[in-house]
C-alpha positions as CSV (number, residue, x, y, z in Angstrom):
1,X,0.0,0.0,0.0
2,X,1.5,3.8,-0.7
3,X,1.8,5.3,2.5
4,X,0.1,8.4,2.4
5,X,2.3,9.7,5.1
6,X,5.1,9.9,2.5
7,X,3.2,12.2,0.2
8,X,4.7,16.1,-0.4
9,X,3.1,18.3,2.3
10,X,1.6,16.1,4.7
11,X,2.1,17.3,7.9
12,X,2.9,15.7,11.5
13,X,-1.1,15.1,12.5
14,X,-1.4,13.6,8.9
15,X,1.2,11.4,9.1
16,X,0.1,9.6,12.5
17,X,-3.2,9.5,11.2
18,X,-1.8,7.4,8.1
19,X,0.2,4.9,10.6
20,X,-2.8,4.4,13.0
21,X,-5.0,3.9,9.4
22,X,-2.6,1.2,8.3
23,X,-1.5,-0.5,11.8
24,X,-6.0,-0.5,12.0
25,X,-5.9,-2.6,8.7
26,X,-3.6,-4.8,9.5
27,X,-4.9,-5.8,12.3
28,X,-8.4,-5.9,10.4
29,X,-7.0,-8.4,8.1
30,X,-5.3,-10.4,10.7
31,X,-8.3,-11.9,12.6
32,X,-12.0,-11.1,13.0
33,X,-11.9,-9.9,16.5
34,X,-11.0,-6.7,14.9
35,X,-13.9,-6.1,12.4
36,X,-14.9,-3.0,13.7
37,X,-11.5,-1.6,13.1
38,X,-12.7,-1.0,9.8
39,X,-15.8,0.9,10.8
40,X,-13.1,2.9,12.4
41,X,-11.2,3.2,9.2
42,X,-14.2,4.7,7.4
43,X,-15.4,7.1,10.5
44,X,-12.4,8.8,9.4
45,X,-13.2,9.3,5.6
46,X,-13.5,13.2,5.8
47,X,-10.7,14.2,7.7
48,X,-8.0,12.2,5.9
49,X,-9.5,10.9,3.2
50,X,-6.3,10.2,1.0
51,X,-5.2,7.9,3.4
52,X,-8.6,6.2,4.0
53,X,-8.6,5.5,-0.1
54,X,-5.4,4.1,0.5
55,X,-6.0,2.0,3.2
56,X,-9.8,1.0,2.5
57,X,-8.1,-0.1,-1.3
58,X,-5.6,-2.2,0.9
59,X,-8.0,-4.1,2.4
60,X,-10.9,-4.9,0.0
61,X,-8.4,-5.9,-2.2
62,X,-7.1,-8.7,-0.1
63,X,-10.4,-9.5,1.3
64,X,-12.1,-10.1,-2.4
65,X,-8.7,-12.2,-3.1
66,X,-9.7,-14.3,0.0
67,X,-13.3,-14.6,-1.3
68,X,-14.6,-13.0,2.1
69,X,-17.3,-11.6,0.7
70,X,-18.7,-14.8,-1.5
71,X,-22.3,-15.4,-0.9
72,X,-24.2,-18.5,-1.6
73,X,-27.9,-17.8,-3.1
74,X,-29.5,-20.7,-1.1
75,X,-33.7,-20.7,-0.8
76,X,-34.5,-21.3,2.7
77,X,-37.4,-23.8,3.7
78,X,-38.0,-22.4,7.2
79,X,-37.3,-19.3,8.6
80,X,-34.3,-19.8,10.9
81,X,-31.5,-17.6,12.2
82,X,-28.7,-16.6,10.0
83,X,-25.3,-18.5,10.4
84,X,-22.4,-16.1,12.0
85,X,-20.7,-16.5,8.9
86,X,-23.7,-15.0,7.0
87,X,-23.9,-12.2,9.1
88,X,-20.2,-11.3,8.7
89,X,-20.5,-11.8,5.1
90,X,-23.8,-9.5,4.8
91,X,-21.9,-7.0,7.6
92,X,-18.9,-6.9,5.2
93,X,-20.7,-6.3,1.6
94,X,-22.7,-3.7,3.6
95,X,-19.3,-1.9,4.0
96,X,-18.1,-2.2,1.0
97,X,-21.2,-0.9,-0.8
98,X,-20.8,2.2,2.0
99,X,-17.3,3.0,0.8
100,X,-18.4,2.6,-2.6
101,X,-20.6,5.5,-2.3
102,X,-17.9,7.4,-0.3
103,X,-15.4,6.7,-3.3
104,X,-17.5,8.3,-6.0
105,X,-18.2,11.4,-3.5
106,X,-14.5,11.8,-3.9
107,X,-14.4,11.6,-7.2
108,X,-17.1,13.9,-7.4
109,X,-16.5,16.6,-5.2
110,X,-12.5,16.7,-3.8
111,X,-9.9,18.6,-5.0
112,X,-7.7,17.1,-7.8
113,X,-5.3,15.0,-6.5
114,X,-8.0,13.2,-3.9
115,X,-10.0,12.8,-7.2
116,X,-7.5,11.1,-9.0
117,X,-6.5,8.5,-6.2
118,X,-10.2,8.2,-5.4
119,X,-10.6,6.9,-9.8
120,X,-7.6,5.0,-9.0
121,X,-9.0,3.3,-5.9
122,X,-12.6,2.7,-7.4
123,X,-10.6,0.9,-10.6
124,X,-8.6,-1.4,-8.4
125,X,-11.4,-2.3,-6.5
126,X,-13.2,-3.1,-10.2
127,X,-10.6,-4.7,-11.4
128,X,-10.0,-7.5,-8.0
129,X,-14.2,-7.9,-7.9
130,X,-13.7,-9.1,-12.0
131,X,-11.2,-11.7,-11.1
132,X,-13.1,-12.4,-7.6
133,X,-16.5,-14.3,-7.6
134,X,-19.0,-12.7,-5.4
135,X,-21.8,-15.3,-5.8
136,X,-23.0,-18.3,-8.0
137,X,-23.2,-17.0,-11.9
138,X,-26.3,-17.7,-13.9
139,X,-24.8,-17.0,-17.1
140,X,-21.3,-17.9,-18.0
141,X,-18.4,-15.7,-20.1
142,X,-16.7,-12.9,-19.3
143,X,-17.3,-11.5,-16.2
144,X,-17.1,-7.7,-16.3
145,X,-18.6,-5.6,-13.0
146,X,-20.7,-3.2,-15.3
147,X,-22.5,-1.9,-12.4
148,X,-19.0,-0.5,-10.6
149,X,-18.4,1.3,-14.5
150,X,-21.4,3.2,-14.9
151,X,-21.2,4.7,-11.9
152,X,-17.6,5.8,-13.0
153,X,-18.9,7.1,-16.1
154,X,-21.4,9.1,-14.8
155,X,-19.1,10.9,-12.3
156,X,-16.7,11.6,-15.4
157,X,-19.6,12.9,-17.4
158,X,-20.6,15.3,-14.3
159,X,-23.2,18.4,-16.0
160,X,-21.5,20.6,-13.3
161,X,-17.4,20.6,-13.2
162,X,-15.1,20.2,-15.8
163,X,-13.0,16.8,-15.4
164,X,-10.7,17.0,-18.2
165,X,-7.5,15.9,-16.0
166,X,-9.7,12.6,-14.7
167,X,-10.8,11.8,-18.1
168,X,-7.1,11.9,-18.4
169,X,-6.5,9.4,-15.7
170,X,-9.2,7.0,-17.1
171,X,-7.7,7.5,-20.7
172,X,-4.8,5.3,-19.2
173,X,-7.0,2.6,-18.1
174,X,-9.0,2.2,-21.2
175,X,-5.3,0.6,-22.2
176,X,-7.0,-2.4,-21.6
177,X,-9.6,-3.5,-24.1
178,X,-12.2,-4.9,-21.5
179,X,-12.7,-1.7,-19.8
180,X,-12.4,0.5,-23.1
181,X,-15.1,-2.2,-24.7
182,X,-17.6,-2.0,-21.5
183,X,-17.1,1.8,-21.8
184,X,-18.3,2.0,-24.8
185,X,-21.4,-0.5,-24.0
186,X,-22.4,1.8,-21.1
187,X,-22.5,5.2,-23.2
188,X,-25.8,5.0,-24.7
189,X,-27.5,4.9,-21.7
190,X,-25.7,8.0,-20.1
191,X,-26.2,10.3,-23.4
192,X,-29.5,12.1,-23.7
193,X,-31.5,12.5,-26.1
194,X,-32.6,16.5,-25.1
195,X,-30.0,19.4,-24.7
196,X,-27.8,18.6,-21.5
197,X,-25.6,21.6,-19.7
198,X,-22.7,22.7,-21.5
199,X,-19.7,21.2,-19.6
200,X,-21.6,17.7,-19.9
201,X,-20.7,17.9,-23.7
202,X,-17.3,19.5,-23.0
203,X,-16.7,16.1,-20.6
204,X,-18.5,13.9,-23.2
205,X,-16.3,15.3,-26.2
206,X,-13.7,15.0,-24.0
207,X,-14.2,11.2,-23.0
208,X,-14.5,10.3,-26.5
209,X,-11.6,11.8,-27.8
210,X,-9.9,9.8,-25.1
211,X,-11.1,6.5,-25.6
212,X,-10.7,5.9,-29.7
213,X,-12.0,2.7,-31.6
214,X,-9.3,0.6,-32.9
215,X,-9.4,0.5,-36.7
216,X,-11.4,-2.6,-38.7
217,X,-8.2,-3.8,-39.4
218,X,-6.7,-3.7,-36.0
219,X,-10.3,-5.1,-34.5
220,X,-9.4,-8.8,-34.6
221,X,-6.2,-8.7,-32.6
222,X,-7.2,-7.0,-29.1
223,X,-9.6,-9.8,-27.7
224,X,-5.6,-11.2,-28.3
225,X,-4.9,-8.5,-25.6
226,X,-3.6,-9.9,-22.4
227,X,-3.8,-6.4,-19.9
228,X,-7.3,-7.2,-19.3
229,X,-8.4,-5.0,-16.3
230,X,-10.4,-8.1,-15.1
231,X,-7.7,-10.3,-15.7
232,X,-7.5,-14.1,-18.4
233,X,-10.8,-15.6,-16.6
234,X,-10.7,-19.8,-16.8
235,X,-13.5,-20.4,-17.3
236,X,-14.2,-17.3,-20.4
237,X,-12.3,-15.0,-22.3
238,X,-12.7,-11.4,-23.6
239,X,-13.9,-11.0,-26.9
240,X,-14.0,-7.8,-28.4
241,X,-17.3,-7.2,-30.7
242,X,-16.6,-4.8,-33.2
243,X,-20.0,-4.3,-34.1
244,X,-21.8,-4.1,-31.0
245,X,-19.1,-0.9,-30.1
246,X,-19.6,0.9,-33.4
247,X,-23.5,0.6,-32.7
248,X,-22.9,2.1,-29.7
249,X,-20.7,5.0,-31.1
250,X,-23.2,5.5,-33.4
251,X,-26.4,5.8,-31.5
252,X,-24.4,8.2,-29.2
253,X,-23.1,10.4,-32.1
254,X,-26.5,10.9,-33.2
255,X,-28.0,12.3,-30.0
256,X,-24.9,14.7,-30.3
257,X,-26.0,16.0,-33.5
258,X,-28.8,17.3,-32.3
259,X,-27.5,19.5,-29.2
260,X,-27.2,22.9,-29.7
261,X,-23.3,23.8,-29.2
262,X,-21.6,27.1,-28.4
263,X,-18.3,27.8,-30.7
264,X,-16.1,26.5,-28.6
265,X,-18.2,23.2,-28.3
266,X,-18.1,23.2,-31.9
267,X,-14.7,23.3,-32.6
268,X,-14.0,20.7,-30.1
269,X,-17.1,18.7,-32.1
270,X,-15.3,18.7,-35.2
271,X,-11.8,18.0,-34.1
272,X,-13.2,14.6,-32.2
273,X,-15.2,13.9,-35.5
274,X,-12.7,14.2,-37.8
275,X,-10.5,12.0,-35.6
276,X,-12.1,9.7,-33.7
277,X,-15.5,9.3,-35.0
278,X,-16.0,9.8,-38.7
279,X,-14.5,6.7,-39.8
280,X,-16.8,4.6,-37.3
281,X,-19.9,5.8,-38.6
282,X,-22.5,3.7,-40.8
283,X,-23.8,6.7,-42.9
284,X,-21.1,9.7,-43.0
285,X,-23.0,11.1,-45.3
286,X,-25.9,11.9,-43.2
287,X,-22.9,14.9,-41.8
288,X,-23.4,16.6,-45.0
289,X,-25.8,19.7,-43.5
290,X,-24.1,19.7,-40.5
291,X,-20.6,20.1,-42.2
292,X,-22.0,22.5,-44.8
293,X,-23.8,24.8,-42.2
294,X,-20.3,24.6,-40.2
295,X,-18.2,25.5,-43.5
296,X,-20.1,28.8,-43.7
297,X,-18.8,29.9,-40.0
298,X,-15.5,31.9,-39.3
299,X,-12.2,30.9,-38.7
300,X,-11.1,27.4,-37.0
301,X,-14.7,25.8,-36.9
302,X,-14.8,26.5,-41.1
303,X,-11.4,25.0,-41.6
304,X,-12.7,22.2,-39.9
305,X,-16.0,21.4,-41.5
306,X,-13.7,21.8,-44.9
307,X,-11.3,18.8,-44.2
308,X,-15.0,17.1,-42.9
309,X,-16.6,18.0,-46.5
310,X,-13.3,16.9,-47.7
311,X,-13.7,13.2,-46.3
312,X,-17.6,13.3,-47.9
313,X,-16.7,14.3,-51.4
314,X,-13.1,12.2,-51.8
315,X,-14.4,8.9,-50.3
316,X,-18.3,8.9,-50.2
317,X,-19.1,10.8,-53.5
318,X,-20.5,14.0,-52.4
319,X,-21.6,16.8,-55.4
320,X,-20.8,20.2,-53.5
321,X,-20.6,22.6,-57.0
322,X,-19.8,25.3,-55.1
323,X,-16.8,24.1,-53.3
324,X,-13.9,25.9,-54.3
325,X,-16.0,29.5,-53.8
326,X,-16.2,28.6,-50.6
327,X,-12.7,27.7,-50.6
328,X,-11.5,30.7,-52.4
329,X,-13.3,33.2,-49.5
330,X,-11.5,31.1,-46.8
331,X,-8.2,33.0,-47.9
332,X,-7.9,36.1,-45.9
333,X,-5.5,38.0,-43.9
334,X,-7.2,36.6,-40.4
335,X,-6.5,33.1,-41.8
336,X,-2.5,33.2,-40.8
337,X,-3.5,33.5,-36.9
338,X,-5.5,30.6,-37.0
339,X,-4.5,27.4,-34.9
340,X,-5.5,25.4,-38.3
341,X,-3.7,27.4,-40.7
342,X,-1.9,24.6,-41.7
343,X,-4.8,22.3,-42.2
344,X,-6.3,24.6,-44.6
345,X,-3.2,25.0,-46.9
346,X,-3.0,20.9,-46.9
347,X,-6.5,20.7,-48.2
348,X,-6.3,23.5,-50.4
349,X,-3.8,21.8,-52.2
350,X,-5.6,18.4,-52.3
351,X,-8.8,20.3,-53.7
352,X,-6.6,21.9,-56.4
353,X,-4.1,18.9,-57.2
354,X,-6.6,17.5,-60.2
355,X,-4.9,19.3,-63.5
356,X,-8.2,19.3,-65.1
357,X,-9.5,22.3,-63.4
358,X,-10.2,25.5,-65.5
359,X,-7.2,27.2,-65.4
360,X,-9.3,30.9,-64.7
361,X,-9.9,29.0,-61.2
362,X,-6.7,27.8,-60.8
363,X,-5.1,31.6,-61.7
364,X,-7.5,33.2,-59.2
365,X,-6.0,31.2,-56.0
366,X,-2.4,31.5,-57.3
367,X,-3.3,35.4,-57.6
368,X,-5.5,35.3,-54.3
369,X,-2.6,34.2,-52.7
370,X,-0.3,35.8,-54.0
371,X,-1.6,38.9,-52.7
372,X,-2.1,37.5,-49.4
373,X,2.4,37.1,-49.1
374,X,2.0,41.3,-48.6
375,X,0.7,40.6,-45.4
376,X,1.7,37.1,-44.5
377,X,4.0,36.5,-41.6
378,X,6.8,35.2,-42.7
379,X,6.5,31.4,-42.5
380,X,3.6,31.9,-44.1
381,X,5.0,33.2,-47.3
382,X,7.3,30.1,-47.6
383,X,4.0,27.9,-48.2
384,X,2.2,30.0,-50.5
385,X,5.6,30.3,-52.4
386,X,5.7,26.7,-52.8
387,X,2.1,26.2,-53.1
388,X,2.0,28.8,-56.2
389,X,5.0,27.4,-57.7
390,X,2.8,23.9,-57.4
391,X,-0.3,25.6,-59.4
392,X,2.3,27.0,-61.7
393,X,3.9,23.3,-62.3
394,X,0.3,21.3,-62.6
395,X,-0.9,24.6,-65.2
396,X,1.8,24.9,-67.6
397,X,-0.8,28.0,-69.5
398,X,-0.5,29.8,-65.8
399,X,3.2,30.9,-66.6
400,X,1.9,33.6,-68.3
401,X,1.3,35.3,-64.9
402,X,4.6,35.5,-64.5
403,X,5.1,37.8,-67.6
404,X,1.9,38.9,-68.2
405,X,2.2,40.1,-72.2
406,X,0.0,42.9,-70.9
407,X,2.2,44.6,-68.7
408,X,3.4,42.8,-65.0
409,X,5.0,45.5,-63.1
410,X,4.2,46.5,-59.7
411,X,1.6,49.1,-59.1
412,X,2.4,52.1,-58.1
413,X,0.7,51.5,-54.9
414,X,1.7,48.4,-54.1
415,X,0.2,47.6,-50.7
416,X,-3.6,48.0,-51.9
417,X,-2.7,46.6,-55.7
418,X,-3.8,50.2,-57.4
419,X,-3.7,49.5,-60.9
420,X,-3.8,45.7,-60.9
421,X,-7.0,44.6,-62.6
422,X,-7.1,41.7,-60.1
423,X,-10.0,42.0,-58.0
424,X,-9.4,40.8,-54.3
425,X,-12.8,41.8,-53.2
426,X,-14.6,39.6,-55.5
427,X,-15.9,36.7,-53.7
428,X,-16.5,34.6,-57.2
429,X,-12.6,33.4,-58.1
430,X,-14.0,33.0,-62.2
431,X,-14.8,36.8,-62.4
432,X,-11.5,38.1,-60.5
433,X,-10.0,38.8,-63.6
434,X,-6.8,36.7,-62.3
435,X,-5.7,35.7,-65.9
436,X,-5.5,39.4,-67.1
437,X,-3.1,40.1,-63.8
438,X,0.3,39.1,-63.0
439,X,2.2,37.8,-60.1
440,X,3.9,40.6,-59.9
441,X,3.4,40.4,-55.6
442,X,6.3,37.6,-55.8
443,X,8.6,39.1,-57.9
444,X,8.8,42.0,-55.0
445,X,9.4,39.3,-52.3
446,X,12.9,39.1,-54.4
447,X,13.9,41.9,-52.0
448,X,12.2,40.6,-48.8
449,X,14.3,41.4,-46.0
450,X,14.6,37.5,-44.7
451,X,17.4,36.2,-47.0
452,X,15.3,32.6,-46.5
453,X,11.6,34.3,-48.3
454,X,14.0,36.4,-51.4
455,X,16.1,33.0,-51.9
456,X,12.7,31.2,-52.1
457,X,10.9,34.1,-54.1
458,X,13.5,33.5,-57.3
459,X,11.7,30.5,-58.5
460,X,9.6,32.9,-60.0
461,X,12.6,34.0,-62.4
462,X,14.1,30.4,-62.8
463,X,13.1,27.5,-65.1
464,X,10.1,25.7,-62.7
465,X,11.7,21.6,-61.6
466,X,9.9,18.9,-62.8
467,X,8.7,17.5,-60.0
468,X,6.5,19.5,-57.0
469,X,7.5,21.0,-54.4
470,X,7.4,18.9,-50.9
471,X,5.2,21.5,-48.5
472,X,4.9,18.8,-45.5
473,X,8.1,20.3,-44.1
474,X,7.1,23.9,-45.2
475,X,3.7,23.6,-42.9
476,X,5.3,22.5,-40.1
477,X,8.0,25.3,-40.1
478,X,7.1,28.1,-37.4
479,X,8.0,31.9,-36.9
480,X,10.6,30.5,-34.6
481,X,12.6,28.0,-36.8
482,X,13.0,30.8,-39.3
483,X,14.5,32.5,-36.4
484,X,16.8,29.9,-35.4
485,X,17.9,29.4,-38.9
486,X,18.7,33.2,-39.5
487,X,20.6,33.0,-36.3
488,X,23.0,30.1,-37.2
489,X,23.8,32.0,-40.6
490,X,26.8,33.6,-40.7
491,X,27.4,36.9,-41.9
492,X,29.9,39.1,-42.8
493,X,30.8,41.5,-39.6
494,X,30.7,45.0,-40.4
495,X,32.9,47.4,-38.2
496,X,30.4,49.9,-36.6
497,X,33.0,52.0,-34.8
498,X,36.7,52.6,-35.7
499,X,37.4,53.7,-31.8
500,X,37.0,50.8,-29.1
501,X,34.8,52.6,-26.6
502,X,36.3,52.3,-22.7
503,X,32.9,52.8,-21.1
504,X,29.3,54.5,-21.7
505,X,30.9,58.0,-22.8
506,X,30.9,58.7,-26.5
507,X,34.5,59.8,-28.2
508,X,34.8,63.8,-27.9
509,X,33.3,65.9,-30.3
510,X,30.7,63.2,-31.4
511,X,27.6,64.8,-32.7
512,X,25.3,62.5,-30.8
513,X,26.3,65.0,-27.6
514,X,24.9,67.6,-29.1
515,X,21.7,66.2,-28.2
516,X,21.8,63.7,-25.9
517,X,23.9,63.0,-22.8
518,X,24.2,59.8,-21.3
519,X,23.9,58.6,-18.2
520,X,24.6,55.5,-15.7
């Protein structure tokens, strides 16, 4: 048992309280005479109750491996007086059903680190009353205490307090398949069908983010799983049931659908369906005016719903005509201080990677962005370099943009594009007169002041490769790698002064005096 005593903090009255707690045990376990100790043990819950989970989890542990608590279901002929044996046995299931309910308090209402030992406790206890046989079995396999879980569950799904950091903890125990299959069975029942409280769907999002379904392919090897929380039962084993888990996923998802969510809630929605969920469900397609409504929304939550209408159109034939206009008003300015900026520039150039699109489309992104490198931080501009020069590579006729016969120079008013008959403000790309423009935006980044964005910004001037550029590394490059690379550059060193200074004075008769003075 972890002595409680030993913990960071505990103080002098804690620390005897943890010795008498544990020297109460053992004498609990060590003969009968003693059972009241551990009515003792529990009169003692609320002043020290990190030790009590300690020490109550010491001895129910032991006491279900010793089969203590094993009841015979016998039907009695004639009323008679129970054996003492009975009675103990009734006395002691009596207790443990009592700390039961004083373990889920815990977990309910504590602060953090009593609610974490308290999940950790309750899942011990679980995982000795699965190996431990309680009382005759009607039906044989697996045996699986569902009625300690949901219990558990509801706790973690609490309508009132955030439990992120125990959904956490729990995450670690759905390592084993048994309790991450029995999870999954028990959800149904605790997701309602009306609107529940907002951090109930924060927790549920959270809990289902946290406990994944393995893949179809990876399916048939976990009931070969041997960290079962219940432990390799003689006389049954595990088996995992695909089907029965994605039903359950299922039925839960679409009681989620129909919650009204706050845009927080519905970022976090889409980030758990993209990832955990979309690839379980029997009819994706049903998603279609929830992703469509969700494309239409600002910011993160439209990135989102794109990669979502993404999935629908690549792999379940979805007919969305109007796709890359929606795609095309995505790129603004407020774009590059996204979290999902990346995610957008990925899909952009999946949507755009077919060669038979019209190549008016085609020029207004390459020109759309283009413009957008004026404002672009700089990591930023090293993508839409390399995704230009990919629309350039896949559109052989868009190389006109570089020398537009027309006339390409710069405007004179190059920040707002004065001149340029490119029109940024239309919101259809076919009637942005891209193809009558130029890329003249990149051929000014040739004098960017990051040595990294000019180098990059040549391409423009140089005979295109014949293969495209690699943007995986280019999206995962941050503000502060470009830093870290300009640092470890080396330059040449240019002498700024021709006098070695001996302290904060200036040299006599240097005109900065004349003006300033300074001073220590």
């Amino acid at each position: 048992m972890t002595d409680a005593s030993n913990l960071p903090g505990a103080s002098t009255g804690q620390r005897m309280m943890s010795r008498m707690l544990r020297q109460r045990a053992q004498e609990f376990l060590a003969s009968r005479k003693h059972a009241n100790n551990l009515l003792e043990i529990i009169s003692h819950w609320d002043e020290a109750t990190s030790s009590c989970l300690l020490t109550i989890e010491t001895i129910f542990v032991e006491v279900l491996k010793r089969g203590d608590m094993y009841m015979e279901s016998t039907i009695a002929l004639t009323i008679s007086e129970p054996s003492p044996e009975s009675r103990y046995t009734t006395w002691l299931r009596n207790c443990y059903e009592e700390v039961w309910k004083k373990v889920l308090i815990s977990m309910e209402k504590s602060r953090l680190v009593i609610q974490l030992q308290a999940l950790t406790t309750a899942m011990k206890l679980m995982a000795e009353e699965g190996k431990a046989v309680m009382e005759p079995r009607d039906n044989p396999g697996y045996h699986f205490p569902l009625h300690r879980l949901k219990p558990i569950l509801m706790t973690l799904l609490s309508p009132e307090k955030d439990n992120t950091n125990l959904i956490s903890r729990f995450q670690e125990i759905t390592s084993c398949p048994d309790v991450l299959y029995y999870t999954w069975r028990c959800l149904p029942s605790l997701t309602p069908k009306r609107q529940p409280k907002e951090v109930y769907i924060k927790n549920l999002l959270e809990l289902i983010d946290k406990i994944p379904l393995p893949k179809e392919e990876e399916a048939s090897k976990v009931s070969e799983h041997k960290e079962l929380l219940c432990g390799l039962q003689q006389d049954a084993a595990f088996t995992w049931d695909q089907s029965n888990v994605k039903r359950a996923l299922n039925k839960v998802w679409a009681c989620i659908m129909h919650w009204e969510l706050t845009p927080q809630l519905h970022k976090q929605l889409l980030i758990v369906l993209l990832e955990r969920v979309m690839s379980h469900l029997e009819k994706p397609i049903l998603l279609t005016d929830f992703l469509m409504d969700s494309l239409d929304a600002d910011g993160p939550v439209g990135v989102l719903a794109l990669q979502g209408v993404f999935i629908l159109v690549t792999k379940h034939n979805l007919e969305y005509p109007n796709i890359f206009t929606k795609l095309y008003s995505m790129f603004e300015p407020e774009i590059f201080h996204t979290k999902y900026k990346a995610r957008l520039f990925y899909l952009s150039d999946l949507f755009l990677s077919s060669t038979h699109l019209p190549e008016a489309l085609v020029a207004a992104f390459a020109k759309r962005l283009a413009r957008l490198t004026l404002v672009a931080p700089p990591e930023d501009i090293l993508i839409i370099l390399l995704f230009v020069g990919n629309l350039l590579l896949r559109h052989p006729g868009l190389k006109r943009l570089i020398d537009h016969p027309q006339g390409g120079e710069a405007p004179s008013n190059a920040s707002t594009g004065a001149g340029d008959p490119f029109l940024m403000e239309e919101r259809d790309p076919l009637l942005s007169n891209a193809l009558l423009s130029s890329l003249w935006e990149i051929r000014a980044l040739q004098w960017h002041i990051l040595p990294s964005i000019a180098s990059a910004a040549r391409f423009i001037r140089e005979p295109l490769p014949s293969v495209e550029y690699d943007m995986a590394s280019a999206l995962e490059r941050t503000g502060g790698h470009l830093f870290e690379s300009e640092l470890k550059n080396k330059i040449k060193e240019i002498m700024l002064t021709f006098e070695r200074p001996s302290s904060m004075a200036l040299p006599k008769g240097e005109k900065l005096l004349q003006y300033w003075q300074l001073t220590h």
